[in-house]
C-alpha positions as a Markdown table, in Angstrom:
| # | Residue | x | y | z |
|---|---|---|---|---|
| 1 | Unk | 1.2 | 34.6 | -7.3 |
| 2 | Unk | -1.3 | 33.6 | -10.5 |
| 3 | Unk | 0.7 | 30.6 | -11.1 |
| 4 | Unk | 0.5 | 29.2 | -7.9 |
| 5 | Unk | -3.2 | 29.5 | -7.0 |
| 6 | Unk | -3.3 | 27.7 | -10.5 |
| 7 | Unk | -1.0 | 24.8 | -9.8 |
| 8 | Unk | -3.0 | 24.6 | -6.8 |
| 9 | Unk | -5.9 | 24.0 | -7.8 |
| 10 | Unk | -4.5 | 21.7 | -10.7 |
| 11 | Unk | -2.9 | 19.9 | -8.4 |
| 12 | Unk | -6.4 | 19.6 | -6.4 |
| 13 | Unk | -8.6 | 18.5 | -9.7 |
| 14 | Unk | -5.8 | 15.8 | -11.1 |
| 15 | Unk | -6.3 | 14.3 | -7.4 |
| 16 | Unk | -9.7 | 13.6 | -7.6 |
| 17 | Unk | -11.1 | 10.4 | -8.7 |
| 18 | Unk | -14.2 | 9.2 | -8.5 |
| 19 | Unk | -14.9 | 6.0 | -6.6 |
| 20 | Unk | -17.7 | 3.8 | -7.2 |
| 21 | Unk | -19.5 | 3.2 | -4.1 |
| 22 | Unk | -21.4 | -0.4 | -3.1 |
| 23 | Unk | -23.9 | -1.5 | -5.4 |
| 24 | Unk | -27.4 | -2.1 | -4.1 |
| 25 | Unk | -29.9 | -3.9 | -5.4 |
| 26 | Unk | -33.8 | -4.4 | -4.2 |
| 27 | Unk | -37.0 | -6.5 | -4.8 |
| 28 | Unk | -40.3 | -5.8 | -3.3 |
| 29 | Unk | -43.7 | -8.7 | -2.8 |
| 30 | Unk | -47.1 | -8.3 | -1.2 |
| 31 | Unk | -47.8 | -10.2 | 1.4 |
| 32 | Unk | -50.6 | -11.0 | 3.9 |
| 33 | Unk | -48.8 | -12.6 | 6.6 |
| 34 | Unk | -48.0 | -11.4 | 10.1 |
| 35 | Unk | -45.3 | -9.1 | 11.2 |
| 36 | Unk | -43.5 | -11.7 | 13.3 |
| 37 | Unk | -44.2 | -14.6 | 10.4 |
| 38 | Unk | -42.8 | -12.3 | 8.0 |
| 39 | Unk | -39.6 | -11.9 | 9.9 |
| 40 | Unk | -39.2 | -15.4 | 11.0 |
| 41 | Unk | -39.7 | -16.3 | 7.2 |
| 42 | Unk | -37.2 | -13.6 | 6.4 |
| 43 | Unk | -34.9 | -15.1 | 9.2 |
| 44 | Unk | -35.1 | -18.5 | 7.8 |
| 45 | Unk | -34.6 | -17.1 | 4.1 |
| 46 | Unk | -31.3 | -15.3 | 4.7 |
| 47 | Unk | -29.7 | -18.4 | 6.3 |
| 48 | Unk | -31.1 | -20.4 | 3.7 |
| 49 | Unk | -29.1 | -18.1 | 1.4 |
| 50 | Unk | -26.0 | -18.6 | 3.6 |
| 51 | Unk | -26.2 | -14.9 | 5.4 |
| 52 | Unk | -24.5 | -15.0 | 8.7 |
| 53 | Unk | -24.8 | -12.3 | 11.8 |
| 54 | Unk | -28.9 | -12.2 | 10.8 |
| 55 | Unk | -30.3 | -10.5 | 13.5 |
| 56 | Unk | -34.0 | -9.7 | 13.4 |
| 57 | Unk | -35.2 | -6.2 | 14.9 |
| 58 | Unk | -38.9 | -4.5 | 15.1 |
| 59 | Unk | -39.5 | -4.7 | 11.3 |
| 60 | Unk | -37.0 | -6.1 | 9.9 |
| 61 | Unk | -34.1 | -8.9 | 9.3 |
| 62 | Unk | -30.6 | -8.0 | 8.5 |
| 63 | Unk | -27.5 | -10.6 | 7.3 |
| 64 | Unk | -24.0 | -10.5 | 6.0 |
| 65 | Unk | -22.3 | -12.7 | 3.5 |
| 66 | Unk | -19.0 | -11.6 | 3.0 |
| 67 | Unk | -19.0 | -8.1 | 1.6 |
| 68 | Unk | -22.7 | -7.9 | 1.1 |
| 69 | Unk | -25.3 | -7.0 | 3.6 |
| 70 | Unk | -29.4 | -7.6 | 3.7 |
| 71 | Unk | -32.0 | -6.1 | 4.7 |
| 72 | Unk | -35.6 | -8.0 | 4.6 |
| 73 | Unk | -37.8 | -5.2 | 5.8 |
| 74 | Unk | -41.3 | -6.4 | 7.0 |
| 75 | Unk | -44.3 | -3.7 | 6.4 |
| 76 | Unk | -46.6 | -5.5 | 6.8 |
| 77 | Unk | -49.7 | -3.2 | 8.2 |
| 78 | Unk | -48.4 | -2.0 | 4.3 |
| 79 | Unk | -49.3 | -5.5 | 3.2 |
| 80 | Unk | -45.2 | -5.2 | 1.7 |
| 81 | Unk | -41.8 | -6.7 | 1.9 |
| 82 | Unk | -39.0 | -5.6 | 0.7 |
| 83 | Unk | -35.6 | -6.7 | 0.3 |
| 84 | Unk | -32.3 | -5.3 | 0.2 |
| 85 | Unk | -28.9 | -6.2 | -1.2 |
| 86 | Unk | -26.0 | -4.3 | -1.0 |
| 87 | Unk | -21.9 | -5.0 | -2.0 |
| 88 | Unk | -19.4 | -4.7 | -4.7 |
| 89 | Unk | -20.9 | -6.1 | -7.6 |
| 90 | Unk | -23.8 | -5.7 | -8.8 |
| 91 | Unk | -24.2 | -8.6 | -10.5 |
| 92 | Unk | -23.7 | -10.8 | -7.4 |
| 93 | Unk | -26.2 | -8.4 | -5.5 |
| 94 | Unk | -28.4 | -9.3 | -8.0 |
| 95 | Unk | -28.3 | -13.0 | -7.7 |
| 96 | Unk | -28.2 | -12.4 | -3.6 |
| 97 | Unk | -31.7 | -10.4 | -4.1 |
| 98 | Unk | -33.4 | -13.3 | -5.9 |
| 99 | Unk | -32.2 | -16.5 | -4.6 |
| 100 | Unk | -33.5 | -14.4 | -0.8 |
| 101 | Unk | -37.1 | -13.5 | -2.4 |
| 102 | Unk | -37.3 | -16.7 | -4.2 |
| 103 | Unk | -36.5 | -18.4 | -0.2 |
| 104 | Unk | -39.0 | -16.0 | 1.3 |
């Protein structure tokens, strides 16, 4: 009976692998502007950046391009904006994150 509970759970560790989830990459600015001029700036700023789907909600502004999603969350009674990048690569999340900031 041992040697079967141990191929078991052999069998159970070998099969395990570890899977690297989306990468996800964020920036934050102060702002002073409005709460709807901040999300029709983030609006603009994701399709400037070639997001499609944007669809803007009660604080924030959400896009896809490809596999990566944004999120351009406007708080500002915080006097804060934030954005969010998130897909495969880091490295392309990365560039995503700025060239939306740097559009904002």
């Amino acid at each position: 009976m041992r040697p079967i509970v141990f191929a078991v759970a052999l069998s159970m560790l070998g099969g395990t692998t570890a899977f690297a989830g989306p990468s996800m990459t964020t920036k934050w600015n102060t702002t002073t502007m409005s709460l709807e001029r901040c999300k029709s700036r983030g609006e603009d700023a994701l399709r400037d950046a070639k997001f499609k789907s944007v669809k803007v909600l009660q604080y924030s502004v959400f896009g896809e391009r490809g596999d990566y999603s944004a999120m351009i969350r406007c708080a500002t009674d915080k006097g804060v904006v934030f954005f969010v990048i998130a897909g495969p690569e880091v490295e392309r999340a990365n560039r995503y994150v700025d060239e939306v900031s740097d559009g904002f």
